[in-house]
C-alpha positions as CSV (number, residue, x, y, z in Angstrom):
1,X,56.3,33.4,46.3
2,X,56.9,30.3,49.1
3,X,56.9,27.2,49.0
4,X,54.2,25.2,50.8
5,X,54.9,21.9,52.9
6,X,51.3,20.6,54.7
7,X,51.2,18.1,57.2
8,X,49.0,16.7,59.7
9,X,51.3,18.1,62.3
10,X,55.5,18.2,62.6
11,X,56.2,14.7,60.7
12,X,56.4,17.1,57.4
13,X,59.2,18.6,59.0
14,X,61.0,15.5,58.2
15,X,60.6,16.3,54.6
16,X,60.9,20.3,55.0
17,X,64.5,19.3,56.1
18,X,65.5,17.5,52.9
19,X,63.8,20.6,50.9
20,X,66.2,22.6,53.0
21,X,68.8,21.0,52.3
22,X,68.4,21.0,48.4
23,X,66.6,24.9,48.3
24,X,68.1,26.8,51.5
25,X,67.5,30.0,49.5
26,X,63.9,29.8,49.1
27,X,61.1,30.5,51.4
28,X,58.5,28.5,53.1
29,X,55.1,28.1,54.9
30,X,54.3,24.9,56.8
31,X,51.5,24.0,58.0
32,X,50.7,21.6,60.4
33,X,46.9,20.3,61.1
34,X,47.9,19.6,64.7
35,X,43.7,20.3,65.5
36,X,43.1,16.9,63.5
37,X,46.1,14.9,64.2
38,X,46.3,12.2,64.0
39,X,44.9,11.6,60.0
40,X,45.9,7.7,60.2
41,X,43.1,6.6,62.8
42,X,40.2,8.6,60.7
43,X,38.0,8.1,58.5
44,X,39.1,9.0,54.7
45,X,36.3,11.0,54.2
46,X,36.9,13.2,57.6
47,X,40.6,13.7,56.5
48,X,39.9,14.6,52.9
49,X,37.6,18.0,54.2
50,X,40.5,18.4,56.5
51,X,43.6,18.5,53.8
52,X,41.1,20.7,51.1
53,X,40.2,23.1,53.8
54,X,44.2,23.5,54.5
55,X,45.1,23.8,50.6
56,X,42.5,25.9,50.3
57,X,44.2,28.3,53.2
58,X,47.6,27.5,51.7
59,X,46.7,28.8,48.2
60,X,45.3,32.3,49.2
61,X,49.1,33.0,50.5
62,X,50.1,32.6,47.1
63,X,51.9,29.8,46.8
64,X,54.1,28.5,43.9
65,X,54.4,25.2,44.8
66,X,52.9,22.8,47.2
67,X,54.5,19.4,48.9
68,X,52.1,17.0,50.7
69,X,54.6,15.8,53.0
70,X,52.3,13.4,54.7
71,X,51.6,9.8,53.2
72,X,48.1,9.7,54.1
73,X,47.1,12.8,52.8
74,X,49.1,11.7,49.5
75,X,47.4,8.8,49.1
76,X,44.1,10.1,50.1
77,X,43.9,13.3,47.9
78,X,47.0,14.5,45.8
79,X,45.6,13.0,42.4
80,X,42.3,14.9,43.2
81,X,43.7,18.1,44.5
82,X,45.7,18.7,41.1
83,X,42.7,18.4,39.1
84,X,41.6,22.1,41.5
85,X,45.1,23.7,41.5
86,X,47.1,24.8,39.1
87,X,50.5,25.1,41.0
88,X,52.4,22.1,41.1
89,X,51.8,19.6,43.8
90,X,54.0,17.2,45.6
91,X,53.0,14.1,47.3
92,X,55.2,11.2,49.0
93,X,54.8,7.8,49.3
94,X,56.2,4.7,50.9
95,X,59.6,3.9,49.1
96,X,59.0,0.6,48.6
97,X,60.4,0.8,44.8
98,X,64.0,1.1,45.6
99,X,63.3,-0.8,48.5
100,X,62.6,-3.7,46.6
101,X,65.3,-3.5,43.9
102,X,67.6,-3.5,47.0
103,X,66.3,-6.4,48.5
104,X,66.3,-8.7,45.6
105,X,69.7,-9.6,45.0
106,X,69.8,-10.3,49.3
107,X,66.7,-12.7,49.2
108,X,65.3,-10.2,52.1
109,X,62.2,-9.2,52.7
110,X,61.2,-5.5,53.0
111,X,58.8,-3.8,55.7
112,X,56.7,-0.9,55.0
113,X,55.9,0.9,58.5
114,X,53.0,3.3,57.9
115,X,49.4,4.7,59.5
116,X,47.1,2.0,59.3
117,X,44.8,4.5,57.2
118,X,48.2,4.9,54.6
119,X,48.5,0.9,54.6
120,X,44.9,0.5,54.1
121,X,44.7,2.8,50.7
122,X,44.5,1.3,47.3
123,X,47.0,3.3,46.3
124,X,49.5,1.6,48.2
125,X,48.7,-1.4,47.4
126,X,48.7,-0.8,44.2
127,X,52.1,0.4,44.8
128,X,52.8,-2.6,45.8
129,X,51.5,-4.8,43.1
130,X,53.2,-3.0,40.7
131,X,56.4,-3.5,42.2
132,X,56.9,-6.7,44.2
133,X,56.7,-9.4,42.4
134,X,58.0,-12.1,44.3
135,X,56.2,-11.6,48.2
136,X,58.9,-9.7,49.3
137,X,57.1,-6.5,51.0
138,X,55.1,-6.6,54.5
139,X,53.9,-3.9,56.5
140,X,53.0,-2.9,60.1
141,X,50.8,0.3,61.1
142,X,52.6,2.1,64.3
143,X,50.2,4.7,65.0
144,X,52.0,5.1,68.6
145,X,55.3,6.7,66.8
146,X,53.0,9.8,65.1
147,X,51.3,10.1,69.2
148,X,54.9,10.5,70.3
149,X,56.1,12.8,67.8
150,X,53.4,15.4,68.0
151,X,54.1,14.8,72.1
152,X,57.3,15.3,71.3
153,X,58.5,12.3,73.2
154,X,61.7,10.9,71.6
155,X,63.4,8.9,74.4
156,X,64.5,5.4,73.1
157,X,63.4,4.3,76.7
158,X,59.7,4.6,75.7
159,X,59.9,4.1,72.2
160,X,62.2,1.5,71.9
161,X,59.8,-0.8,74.4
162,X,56.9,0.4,72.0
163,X,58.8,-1.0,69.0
164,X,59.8,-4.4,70.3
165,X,55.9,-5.1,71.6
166,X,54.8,-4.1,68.2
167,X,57.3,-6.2,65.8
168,X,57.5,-9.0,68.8
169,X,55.8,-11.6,66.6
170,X,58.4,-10.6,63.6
171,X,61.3,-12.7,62.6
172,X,64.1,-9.4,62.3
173,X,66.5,-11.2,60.4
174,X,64.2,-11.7,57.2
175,X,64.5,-8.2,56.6
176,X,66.7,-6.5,53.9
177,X,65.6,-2.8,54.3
178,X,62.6,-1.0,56.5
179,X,60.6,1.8,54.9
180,X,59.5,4.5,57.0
181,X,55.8,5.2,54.9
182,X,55.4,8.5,57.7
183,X,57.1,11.4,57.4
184,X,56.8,11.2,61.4
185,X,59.0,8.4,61.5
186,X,62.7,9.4,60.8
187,X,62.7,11.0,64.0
188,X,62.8,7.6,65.2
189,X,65.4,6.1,63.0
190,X,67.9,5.6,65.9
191,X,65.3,3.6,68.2
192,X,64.5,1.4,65.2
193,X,67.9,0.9,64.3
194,X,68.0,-0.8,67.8
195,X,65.8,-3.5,67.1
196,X,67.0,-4.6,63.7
197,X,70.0,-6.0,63.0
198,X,73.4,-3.4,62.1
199,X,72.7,-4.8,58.1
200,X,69.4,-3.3,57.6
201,X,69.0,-0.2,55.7
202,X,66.6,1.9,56.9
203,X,64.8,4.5,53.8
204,X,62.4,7.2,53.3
205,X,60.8,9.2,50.3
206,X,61.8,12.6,51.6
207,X,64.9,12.9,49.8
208,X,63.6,11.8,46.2
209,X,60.2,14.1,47.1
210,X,62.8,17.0,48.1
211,X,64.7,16.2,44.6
212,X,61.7,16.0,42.5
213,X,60.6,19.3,43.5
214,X,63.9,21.0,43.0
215,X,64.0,19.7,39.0
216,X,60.2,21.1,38.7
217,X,61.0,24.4,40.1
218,X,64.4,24.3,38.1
219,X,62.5,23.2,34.4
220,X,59.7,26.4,35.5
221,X,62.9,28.7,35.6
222,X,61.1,29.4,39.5
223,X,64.3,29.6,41.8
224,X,64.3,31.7,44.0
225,X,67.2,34.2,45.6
226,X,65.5,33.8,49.3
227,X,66.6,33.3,52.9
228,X,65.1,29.9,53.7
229,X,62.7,32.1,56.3
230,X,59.6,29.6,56.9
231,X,56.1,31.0,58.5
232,X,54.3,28.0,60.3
233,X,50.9,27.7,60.7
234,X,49.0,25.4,63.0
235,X,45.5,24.5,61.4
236,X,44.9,28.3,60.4
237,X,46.6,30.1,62.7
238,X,50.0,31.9,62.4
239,X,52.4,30.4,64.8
240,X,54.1,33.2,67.0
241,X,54.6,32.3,70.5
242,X,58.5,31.5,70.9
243,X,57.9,28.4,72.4
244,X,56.3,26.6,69.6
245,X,59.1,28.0,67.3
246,X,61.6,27.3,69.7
247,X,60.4,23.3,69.1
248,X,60.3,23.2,66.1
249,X,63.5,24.7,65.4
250,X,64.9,22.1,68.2
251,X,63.3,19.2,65.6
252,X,65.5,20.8,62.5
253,X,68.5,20.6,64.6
254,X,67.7,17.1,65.7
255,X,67.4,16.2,62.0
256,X,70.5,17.5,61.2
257,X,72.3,15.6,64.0
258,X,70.2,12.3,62.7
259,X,71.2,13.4,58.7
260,X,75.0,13.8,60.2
261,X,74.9,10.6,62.1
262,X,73.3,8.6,59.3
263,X,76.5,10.2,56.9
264,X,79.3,9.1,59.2
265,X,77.8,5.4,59.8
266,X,77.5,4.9,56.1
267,X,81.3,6.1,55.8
């Protein structure tokens, strides 16, 4: 049985890497919503038809486990979808908790970037109440970065621009670490890294989601002895023409180079 990742479109790649990583012998569908995208500038109500219709899909493949590697989604609807299914499910949220305990000791403040839909949830903010204590964590939607993502437009020259009009009333230098709350972000770590000074750390929750469901499948003796194949879907439909797969392979090899840059800059 696979592995499920569901996303609005390719920012769940971001955290199918980091499952890669820790399971490269199991086997995978992803799906991608790409006829709704993007969730973060719709209504809740809209989007939660949208992710039940896909889990729906997802579970007549047969799935043993399921990651909602999309923020909005997760704060939308995990709690309500593992009430219908009885495979494990996987959500991802903002990491502002480590976040925080990093920032502390600096006296620096930490910023959440997220869809304005994910920073308008009670569930982030009561994240965030639970955690920060002292008015340490702000946030800033940047719905443009999930528009050039699902273009696939990376060049710093547009996004970079993008980034300093949107933070241009920010003081950089208060900042401790930067949270990426979309899983379409991280492909953008390098034109945010321009704007902030060389000190900032910049996190995710891909890794600890990737973790987490390594240890579940571990404690439910569900390993598997795959090949790390992965079917895509795109809101249904099987993905076959070479020129999809050819891009989304490109994004996994641009995430490695990213994951191999972001080693040898911490060394």
């Amino acid at each position: 049985m696979r592995i499920g990742f569901f996303d609005s479109g390719i920012g769940g790649l971001t955290v199918l890497h980091q499952a890669l990583r820790f399971l490269p012998n199991e086997d995978y569908i992803f799906y991608a919503d790409t006829l709704h995208v993007p969730y973060g500038e719709k209504s809740k109500e809209e989007v939660r038809e949208y992710i039940f219709n896909a889990v729906d899909f997802m579970a007549n493949q047969g799935i043993k486990a399921l990651v909602i590697a999309c923020n909005t989604a997760t704060s939308i609807a995990v709690d309500d979808l593992r009430q219908k299914y009885d495979f494990p499910i996987l959500g991802i949220e903002p990491a502002v908790k480590p976040a925080v305990q990093s920032c502390e000791g600096k006296r620096k403040k930490v910023l959440v970037l997220a869809t304005n839909l994910t920073l308008r949830e009670e569930k982030f903010h009561n994240l965030v109440r639970s955690i920060d204590h002292h008015d340490m964590v702000e946030s800033l939607p940047l719905p443009g970065l999930v528009q050039f993502a699902e273009n696939f437009e990376f060049r710093e020259e547009i996004v970079v621009p993008y980034l300093k009009e949107k933070l241009s009333s920010f003081d950089l230098k208060q900042y401790g670490t930067i949270v990426l709350g979309c899983t379409h972000f991280p492909y953008f770590e390098n034109s945010i890294k321009k704007i902030f000074p060389e000190e900032v750390d910049i996190i995710s929750g891909s890794i600890g989601t990737a973790k987490n469901l390594k240890g579940i499948l571990e404690a439910k003796n569900q390993i598997n002895d795959g090949t790390g194949d992965i079917l895509f879907f795109k809101s249904g439909f099987k993905v076959e023409d070479k020129e999809t797969l050819s891009n989304y392979k490109k994004l996994l090899i641009m995430l490695d180079e990213l994951q191999l840059c972001h080693l040898n800059f911490k060394r």
